[in-house]
VOBA-1610 file (N, C-alpha, C; in pm, whole numbers, padded with zeros to 5 digits, always signed):
BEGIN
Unk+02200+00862-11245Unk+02056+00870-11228Unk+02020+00866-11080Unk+01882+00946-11056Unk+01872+00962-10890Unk+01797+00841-10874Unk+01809+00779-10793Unk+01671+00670-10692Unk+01551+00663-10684Unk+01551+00851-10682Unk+01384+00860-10578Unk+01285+00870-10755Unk+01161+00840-10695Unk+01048+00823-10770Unk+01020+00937-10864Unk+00981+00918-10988Unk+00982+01004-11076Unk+00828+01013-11074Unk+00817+01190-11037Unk+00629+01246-11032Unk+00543+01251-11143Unk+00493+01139-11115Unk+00380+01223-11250Unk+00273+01297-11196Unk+00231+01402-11257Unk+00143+01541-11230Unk+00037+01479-11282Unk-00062+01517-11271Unk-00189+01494-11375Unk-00218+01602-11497Unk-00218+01583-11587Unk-00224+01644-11709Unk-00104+01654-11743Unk+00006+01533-11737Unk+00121+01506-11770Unk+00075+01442-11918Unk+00169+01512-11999Unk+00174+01423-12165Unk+00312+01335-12168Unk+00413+01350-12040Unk+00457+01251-12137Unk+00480+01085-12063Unk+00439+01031-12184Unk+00354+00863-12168Unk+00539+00800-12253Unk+00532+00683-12140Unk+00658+00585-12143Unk+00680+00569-12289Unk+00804+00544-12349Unk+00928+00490-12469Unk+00844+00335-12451Unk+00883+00277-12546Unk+00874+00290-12705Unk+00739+00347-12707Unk+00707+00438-12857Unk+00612+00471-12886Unk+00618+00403-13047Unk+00491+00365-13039Unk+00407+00320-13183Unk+00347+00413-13259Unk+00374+00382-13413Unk+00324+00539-13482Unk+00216+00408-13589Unk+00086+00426-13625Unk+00041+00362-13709Unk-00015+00482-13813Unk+00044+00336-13934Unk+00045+00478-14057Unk+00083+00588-14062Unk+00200+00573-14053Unk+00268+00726-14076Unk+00326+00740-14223Unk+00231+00932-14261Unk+00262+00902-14393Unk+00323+01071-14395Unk+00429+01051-14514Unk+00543+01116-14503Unk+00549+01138-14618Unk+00572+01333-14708Unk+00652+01320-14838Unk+00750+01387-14776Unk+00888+01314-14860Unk+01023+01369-14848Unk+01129+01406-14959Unk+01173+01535-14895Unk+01219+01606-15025Unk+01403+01604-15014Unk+01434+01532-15062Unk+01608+01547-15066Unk+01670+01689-15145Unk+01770+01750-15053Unk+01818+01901-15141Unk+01957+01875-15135Unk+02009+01950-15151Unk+02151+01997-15147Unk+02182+02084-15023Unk+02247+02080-14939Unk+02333+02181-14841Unk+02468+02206-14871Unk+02510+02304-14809Unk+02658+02323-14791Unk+02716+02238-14666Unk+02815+02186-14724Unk+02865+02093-14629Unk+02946+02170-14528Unk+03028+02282-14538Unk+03099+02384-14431Unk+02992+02397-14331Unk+02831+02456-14394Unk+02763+02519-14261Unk+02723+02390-14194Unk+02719+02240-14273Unk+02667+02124-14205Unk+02761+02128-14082Unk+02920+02068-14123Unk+02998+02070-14054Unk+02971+02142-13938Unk+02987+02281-13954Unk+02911+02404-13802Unk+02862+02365-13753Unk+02718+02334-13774Unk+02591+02247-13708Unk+02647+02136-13640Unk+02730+02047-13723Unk+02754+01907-13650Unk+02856+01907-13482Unk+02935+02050-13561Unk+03053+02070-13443Unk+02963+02116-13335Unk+02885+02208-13379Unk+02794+02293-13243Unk+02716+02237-13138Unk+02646+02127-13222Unk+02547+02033-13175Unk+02603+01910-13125Unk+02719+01902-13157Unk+02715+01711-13146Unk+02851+01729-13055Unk+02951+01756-13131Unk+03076+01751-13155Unk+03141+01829-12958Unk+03106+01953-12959Unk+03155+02000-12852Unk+03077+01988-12740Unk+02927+01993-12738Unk+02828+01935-12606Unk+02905+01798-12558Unk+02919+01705-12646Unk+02978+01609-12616Unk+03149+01575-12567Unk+03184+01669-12549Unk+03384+01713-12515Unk+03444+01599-12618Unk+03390+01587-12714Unk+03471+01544-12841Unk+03423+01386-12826Unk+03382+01372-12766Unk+03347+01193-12755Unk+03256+01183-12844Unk+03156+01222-12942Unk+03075+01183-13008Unk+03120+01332-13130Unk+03150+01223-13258Unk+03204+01298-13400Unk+03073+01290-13471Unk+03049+01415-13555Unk+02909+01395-13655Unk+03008+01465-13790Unk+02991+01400-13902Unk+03039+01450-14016Unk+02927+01466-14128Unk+02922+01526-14217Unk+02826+01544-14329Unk+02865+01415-14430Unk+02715+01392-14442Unk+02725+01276-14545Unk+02598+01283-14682Unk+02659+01268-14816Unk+02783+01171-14790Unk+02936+01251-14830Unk+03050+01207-14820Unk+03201+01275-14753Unk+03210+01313-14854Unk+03179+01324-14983Unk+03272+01419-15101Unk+03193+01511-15171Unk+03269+01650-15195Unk+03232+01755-15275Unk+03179+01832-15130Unk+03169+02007-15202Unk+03143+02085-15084Unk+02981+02061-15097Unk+02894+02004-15082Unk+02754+01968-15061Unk+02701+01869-15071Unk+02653+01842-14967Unk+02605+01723-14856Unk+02434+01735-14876Unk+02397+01596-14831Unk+02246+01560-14839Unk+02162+01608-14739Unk+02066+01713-14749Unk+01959+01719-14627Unk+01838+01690-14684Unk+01740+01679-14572Unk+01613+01594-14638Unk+01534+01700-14555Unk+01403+01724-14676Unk+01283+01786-14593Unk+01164+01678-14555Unk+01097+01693-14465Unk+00991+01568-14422Unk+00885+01643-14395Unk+00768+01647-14431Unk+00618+01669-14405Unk+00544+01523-14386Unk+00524+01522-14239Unk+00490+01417-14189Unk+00380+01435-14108Unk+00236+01312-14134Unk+00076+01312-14096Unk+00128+01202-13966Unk+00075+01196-13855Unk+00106+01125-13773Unk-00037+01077-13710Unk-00100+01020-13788Unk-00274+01003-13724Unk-00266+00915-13615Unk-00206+00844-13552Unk-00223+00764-13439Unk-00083+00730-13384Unk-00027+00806-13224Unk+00104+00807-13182Unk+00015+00720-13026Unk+00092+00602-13000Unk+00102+00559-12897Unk+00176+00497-12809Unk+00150+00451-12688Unk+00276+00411-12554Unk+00241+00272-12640Unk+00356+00203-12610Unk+00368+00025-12583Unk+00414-00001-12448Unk+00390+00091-12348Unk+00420+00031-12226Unk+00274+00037-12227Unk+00283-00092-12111Unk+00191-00166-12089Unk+00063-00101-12010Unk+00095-00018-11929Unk+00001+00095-11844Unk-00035+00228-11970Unk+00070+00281-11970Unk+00070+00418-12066Unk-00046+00408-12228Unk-00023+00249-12270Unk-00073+00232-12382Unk-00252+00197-12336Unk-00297+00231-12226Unk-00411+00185-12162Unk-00499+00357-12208Unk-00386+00468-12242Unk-00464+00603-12152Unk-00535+00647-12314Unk-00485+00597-12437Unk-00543+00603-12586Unk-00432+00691-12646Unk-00416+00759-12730Unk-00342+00796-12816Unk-00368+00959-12872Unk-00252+01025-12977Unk-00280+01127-13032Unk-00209+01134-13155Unk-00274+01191-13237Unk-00232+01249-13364Unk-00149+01416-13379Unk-00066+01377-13473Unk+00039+01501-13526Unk+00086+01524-13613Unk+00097+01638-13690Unk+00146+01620-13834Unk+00291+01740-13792Unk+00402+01696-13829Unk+00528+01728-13861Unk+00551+01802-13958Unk+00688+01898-13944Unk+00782+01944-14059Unk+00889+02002-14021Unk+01016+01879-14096Unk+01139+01863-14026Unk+01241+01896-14150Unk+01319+01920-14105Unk+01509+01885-14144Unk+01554+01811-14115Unk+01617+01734-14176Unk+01734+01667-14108Unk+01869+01623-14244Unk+01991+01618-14188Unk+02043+01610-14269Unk+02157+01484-14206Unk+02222+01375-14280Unk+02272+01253-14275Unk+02376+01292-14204Unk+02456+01185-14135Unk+02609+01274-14068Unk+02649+01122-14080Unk+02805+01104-14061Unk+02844+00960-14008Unk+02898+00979-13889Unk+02854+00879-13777Unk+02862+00930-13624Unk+02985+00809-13613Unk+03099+00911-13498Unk+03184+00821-13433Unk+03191+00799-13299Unk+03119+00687-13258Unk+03179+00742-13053Unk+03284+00704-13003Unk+03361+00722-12927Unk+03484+00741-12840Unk+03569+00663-12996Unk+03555+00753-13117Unk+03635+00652-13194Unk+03599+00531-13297Unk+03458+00510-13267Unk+03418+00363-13315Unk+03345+00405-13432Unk+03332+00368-13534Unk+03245+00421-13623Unk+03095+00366-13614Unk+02983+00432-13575Unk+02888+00380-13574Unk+02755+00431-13630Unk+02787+00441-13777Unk+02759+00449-13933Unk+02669+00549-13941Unk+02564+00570-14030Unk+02496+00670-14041Unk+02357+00705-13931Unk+02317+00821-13910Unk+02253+00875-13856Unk+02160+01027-13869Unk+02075+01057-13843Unk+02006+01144-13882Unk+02040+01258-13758Unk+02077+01396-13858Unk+02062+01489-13718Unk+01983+01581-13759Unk+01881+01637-13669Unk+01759+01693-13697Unk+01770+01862-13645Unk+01764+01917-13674Unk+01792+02065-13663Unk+01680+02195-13627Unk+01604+02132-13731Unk+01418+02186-13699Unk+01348+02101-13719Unk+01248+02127-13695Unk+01138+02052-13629Unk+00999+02137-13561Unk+00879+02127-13667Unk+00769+02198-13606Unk+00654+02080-13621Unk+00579+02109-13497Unk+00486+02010-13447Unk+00348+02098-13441Unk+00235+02037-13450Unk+00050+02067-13443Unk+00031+02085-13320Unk+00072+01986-13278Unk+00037+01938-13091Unk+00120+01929-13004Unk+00043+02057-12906Unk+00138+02052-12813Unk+00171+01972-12697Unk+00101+01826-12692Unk+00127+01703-12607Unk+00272+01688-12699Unk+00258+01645-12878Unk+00383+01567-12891Unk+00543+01717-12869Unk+00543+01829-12872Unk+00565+01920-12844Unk+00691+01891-12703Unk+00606+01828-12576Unk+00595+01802-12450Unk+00710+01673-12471Unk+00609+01562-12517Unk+00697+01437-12546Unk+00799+01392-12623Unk+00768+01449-12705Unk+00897+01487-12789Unk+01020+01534-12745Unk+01034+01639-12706Unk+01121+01719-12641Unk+01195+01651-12476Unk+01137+01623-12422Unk+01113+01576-12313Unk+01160+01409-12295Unk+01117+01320-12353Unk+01211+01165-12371Unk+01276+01141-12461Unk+01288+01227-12577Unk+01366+01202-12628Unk+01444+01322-12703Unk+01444+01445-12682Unk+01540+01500-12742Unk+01526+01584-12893Unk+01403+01572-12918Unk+01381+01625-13084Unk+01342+01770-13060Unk+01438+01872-13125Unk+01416+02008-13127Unk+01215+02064-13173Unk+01137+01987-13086Unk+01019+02058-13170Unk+00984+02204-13109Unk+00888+02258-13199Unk+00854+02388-13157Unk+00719+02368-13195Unk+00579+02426-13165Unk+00473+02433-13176Unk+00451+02533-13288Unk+00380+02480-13435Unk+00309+02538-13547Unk+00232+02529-13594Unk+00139+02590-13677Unk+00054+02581-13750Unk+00089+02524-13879Unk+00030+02400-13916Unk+00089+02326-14065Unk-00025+02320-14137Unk+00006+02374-14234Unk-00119+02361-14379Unk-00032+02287-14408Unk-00162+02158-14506Unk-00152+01996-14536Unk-00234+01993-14671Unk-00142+01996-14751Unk-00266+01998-14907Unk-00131+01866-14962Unk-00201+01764-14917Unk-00101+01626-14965Unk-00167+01624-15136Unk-00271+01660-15173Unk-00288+01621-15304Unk-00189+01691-15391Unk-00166+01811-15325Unk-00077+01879-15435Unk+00082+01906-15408Unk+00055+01867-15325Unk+00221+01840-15261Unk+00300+01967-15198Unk+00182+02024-15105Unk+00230+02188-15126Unk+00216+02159-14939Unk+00310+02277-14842Unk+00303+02244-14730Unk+00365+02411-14672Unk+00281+02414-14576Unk+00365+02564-14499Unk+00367+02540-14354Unk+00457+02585-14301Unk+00428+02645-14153Unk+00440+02751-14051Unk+00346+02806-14026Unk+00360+02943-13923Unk+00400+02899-13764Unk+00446+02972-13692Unk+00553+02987-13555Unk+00575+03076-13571Unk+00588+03094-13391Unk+00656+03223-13338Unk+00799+03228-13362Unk+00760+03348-13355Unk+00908+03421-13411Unk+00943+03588-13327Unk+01055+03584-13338Unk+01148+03776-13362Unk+01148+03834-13474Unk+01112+03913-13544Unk+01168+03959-13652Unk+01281+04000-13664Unk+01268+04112-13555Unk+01433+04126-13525Unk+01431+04102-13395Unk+01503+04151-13335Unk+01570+04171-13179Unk+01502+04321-13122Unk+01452+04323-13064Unk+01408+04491-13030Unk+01318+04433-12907Unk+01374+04559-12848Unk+01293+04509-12672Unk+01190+04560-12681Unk+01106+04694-12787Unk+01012+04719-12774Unk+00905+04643-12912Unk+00977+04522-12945Unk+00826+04440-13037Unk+00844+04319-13001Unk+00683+04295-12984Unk+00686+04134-12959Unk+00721+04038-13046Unk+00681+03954-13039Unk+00725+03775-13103Unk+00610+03770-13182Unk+00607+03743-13311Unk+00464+03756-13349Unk+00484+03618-13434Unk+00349+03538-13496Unk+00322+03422-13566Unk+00345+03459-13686Unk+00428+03378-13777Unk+00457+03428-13915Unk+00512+03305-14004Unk+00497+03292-14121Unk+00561+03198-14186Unk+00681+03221-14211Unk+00693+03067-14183Unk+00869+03013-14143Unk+00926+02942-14231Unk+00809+02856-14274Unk+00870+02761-14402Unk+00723+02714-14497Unk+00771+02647-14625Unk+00669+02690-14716Unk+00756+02564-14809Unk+00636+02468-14869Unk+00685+02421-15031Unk+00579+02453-15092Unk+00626+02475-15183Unk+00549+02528-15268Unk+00555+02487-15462Unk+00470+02522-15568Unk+00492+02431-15683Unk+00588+02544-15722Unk+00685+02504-15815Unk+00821+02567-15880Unk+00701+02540-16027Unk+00829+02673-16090Unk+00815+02683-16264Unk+00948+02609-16304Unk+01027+02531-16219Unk+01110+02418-16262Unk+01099+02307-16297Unk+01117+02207-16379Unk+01078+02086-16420Unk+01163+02003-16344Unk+01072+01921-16253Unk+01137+01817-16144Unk+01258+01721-16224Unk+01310+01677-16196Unk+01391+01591-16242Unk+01360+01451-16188Unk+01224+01398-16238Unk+01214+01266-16207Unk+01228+01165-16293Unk+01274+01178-16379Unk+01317+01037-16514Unk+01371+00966-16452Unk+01484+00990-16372Unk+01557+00864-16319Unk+01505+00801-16196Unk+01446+00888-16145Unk+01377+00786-16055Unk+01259+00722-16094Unk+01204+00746-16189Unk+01037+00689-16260Unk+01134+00557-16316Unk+01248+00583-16394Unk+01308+00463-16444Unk+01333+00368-16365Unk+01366+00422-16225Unk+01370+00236-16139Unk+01246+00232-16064Unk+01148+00175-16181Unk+01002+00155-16099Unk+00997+00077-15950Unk+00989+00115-15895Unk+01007+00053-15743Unk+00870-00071-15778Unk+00756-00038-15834Unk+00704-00128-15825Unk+00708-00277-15901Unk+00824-00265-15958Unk+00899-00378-16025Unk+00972-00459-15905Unk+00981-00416-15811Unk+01063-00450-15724Unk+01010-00492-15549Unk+00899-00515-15566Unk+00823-00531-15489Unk+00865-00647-15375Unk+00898-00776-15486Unk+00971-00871-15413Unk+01113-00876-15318Unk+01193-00722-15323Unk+01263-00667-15283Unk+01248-00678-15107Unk+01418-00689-15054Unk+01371-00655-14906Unk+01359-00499-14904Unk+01316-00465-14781Unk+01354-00304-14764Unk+01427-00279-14723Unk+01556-00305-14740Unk+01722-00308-14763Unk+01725-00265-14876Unk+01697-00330-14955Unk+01749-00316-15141Unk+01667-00180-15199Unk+01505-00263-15123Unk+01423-00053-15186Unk+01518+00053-15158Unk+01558+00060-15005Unk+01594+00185-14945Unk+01717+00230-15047Unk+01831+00127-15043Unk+01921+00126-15137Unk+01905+00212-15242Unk+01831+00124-15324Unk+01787+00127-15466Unk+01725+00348-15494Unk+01657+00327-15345Unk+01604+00500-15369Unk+01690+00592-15364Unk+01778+00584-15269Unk+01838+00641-15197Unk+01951+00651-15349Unk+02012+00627-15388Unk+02130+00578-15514Unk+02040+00681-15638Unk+01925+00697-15682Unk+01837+00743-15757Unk+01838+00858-15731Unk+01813+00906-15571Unk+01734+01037-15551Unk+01902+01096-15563Unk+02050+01037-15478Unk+02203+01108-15461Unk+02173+01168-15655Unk+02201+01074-15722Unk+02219+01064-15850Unk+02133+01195-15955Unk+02040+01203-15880Unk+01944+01281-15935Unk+02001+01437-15882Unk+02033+01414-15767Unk+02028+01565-15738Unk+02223+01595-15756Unk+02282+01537-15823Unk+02402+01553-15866Unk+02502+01569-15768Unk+02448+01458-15629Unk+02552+01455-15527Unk+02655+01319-15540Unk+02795+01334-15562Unk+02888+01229-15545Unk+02784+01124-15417Unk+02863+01004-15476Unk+02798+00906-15396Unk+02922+00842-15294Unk+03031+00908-15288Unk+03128+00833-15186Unk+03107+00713-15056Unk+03086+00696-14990Unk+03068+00524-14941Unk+02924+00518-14975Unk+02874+00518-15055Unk+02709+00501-15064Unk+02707+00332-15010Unk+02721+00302-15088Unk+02743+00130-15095Unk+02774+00075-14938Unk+02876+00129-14883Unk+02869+00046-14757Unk+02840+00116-14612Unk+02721+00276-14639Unk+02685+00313-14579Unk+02562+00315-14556Unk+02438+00213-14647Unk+02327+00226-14649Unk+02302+00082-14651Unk+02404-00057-14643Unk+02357-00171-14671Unk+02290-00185-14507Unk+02191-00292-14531Unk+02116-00395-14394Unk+02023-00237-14298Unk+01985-00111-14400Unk+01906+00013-14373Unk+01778-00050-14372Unk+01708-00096-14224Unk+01584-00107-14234Unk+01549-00021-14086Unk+01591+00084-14038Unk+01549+00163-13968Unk+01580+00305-13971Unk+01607+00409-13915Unk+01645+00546-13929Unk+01698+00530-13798Unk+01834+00588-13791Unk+01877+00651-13681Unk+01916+00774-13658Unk+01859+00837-13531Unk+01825+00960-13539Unk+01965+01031-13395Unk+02019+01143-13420Unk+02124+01196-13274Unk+02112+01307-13274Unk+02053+01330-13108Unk+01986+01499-13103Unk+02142+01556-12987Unk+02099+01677-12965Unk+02120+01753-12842Unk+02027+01758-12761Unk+01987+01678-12615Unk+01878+01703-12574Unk+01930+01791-12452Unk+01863+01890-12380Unk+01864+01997-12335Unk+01804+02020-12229Unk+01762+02064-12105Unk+01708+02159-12006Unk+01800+02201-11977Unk+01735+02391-12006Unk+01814+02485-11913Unk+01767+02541-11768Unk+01861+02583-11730Unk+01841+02643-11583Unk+01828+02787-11584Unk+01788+02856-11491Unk+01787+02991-11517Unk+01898+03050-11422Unk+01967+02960-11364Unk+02104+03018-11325Unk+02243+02973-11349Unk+02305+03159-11374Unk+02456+03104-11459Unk+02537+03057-11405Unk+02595+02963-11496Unk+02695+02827-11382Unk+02866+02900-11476Unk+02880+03018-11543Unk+02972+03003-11576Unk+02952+02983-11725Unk+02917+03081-11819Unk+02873+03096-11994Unk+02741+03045-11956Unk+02665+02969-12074Unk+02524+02955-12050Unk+02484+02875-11962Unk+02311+02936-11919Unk+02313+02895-11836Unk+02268+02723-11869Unk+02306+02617-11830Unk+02268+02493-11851Unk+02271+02380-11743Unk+02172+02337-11762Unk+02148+02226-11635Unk+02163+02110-11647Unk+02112+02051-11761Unk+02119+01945-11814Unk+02169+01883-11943Unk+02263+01817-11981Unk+02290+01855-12175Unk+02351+01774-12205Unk+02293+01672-12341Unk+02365+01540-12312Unk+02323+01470-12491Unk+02400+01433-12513Unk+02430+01400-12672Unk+02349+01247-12652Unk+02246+01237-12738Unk+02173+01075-12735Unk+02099+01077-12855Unk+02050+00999-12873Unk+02024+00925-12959Unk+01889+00814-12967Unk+01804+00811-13076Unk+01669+00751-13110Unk+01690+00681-13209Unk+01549+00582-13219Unk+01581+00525-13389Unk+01412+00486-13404Unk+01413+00474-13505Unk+01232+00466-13587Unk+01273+00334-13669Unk+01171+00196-13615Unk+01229+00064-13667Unk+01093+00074-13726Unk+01143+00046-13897Unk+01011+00045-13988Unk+00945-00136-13938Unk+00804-00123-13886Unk+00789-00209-13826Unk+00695-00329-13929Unk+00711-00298-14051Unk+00695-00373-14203Unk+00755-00292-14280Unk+00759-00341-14393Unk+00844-00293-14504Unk+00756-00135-14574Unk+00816-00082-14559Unk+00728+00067-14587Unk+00678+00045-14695Unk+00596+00122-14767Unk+00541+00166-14913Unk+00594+00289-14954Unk+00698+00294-15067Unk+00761+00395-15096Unk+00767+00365-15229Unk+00713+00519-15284Unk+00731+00580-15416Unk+00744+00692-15517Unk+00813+00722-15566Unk+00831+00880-15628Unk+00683+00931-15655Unk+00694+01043-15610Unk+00582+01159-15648Unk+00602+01223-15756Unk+00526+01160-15873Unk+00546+01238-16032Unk+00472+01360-16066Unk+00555+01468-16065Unk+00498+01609-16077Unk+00556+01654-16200Unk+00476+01742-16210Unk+00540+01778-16375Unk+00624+01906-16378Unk+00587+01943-16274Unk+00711+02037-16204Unk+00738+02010-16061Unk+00841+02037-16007Unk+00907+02030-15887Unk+00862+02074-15799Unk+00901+02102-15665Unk+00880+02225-15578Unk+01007+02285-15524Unk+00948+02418-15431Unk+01064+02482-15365Unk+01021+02470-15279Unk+01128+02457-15208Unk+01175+02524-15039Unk+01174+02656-15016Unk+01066+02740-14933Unk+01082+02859-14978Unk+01107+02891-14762Unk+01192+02975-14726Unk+01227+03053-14567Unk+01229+03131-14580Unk+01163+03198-14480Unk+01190+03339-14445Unk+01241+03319-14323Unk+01378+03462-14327Unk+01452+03483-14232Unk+01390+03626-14175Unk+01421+03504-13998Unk+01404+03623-13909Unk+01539+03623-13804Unk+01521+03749-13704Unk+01612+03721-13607Unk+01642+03630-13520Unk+01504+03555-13528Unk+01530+03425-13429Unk+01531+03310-13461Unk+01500+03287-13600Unk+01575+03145-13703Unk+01613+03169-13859Unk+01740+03133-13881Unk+01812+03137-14001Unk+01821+03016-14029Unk+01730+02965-14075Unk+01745+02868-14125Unk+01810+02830-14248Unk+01801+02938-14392Unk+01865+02928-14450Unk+02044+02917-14430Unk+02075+03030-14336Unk+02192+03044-14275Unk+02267+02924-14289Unk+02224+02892-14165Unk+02252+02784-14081Unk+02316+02644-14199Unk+02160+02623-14271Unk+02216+02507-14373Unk+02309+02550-14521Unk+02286+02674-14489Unk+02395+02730-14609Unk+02318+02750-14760Unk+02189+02773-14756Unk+02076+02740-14902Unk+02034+02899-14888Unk+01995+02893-15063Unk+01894+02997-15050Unk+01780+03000-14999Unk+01706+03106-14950Unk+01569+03148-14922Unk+01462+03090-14984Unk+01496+03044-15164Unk+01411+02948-15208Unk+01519+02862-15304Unk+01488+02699-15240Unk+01601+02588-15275Unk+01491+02533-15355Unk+01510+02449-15481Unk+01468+02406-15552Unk+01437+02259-15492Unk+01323+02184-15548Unk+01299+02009-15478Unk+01261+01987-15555Unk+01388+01922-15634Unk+01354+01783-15770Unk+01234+01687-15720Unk+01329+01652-15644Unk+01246+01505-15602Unk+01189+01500-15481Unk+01045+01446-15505Unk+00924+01409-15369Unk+00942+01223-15364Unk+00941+01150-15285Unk+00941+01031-15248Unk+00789+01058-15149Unk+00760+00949-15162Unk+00568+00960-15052Unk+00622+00821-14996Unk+00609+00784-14832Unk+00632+00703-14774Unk+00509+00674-14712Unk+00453+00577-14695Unk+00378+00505-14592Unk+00417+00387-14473Unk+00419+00389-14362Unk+00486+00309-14280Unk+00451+00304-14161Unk+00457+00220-14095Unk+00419+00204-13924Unk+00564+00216-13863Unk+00569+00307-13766Unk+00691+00288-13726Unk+00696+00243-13571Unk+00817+00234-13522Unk+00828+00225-13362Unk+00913+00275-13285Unk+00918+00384-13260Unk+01056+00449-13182Unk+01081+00417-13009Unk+01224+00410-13030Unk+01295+00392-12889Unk+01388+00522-12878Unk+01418+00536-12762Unk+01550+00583-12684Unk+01674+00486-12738Unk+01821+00540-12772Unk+01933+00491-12748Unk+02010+00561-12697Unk+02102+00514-12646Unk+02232+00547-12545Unk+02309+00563-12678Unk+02385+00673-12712Unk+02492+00725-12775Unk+02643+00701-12685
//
């Protein structure tokens, strides 16, 4: 790290770590991936930026398909807890992410589960700025339709359609849930009424959901048990990035460095299955400049048994990976 004084500009967005999220409310959709294209992702992102010092594997370890989670997330009040920064007031953002579980090793050490986030589209382009910028989260700036009553969510971004030097980048939908003519598969999770369980830490909820939703969507549960005990935060491991615009030798890159965040539920969340009488899909469209389906190895439209609705205050930091 350099010495000299770090500039702030005026009409700078980004405001000092930890940030406070109040009421953050979240539905999340657990699917199925292919664990080969996870693997790809993990090697691409984690695995070789890092010259092998930081391992990401798909979790959880058995059968060829692994857990990814969709998140449509309302962010009505994001603020600094530093002591100056938290003086200047706050902003709101509503999210829609990927991420899918990995078990992280550094130089060797096992240091258990973690979230790696892949996409990521943001409302606002302050959190856009800050996001990207202290900590590392792939966002991109979109347009998000928000119909929480019905559990339905889209988002438009720029895009390529294809590659062609003579058409521009145009705004188009990228991702979409939408209601299915499939019948959700929520019996088993309606059967462990969470609200029976109230007296529960949020250790045992998280547990308890998490075991319901694997089960439901017919994923082996291999270390479930001693990969989710004393879970009262999310940990999150990006690729964070600035490039340069001159080539040093393959791409061009200036800056590039494997780290790591975490979101400490700062009370015990409010979490509960979303009973629909049908499911939803995951519906992508592929363009030349994101495959998203690709990438996670799913069809164009993936089926979503199960909605979980979270409510929670959270608090995110920076970690050193």
């Amino acid at each position: 790290m350099s010495d000299a004084v770090f500039v702030r500009c005026d009409g700078d967005w980004c405001h000092r770590q930890p940030v406070l999220i109040d009421g953050a409310d979240l539905f999340v959709f657990p699917f199925r991936a292919s664990r080969s294209h996870v693997q790809k992702l993990c090697d691409e992102r984690i695995q070789v930026p890092s010259g092998g010092r930081v391992i990401a594997t798909p979790w959880p370890s058995a059968g060829d398909r692994c857990l990814a989670v969709l998140a449509c997330a309302s962010f009505p009040k994001i603020r600094s807890e530093d002591p100056e920064d938290a003086k200047k007031g706050f902003i709101s953002e509503r999210d829609v992410a990927v991420f899918v579980p990995v078990k992280l090793t550094v130089d060797g050490v096992d240091r258990g589960i973690h979230l790696l986030n892949p996409f990521l589209w943001v409302d606002n382009p302050a959190g856009v700025i800050m996001g990207r910028e202290i900590f590392g989260f792939p966002k991109i700036l979109g347009r998000i339709a928000w119909h929480a009553p019905d559990v339905v969510f889209s988002v438009e971004s720029l895009v390529f359609r294809e590659y062609d030097p003579n058409k521009p980048a145009t705004e188009e939908t990228v991702l979409a849930v939408k209601q299915s003519g499939t019948a959700g598969l929520m019996t088993k999770l309606l059967g462990k009424t969470l609200a029976e369980e109230v007296a529960d830490t949020t250790e045992n909820i998280t547990q308890n959901l998490i075991e319901s939703v694997l089960d439901t969507l017919g994923i082996e549960l291999g270390e479930l048990v001693t990969d989710v005990t004393g879970f009262d935060r999310l940990r999150l491991v990006f690729l964070k990035q600035f490039r340069s615009a001159a080539e040093t030798g393959g791409d061009p890159v200036c800056y590039q460095e494997v780290v790591g965040a975490q979101f400490e539920f700062r009370a015990a969340p409010d979490v509960h299955p979303v009973a629909t009488l049908f499911g939803r899909d995951l519906v992508v469209e592929p363009y030349a400049s994101l495959r998203l389906a690709d990438t996670l190895g799913i069809e164009t439209r993936q089926h979503l048994p199960v909605c979980v609705h979270v409510t929670v205050d959270l608090r995110l930091t920076g970690q050193e990976i």
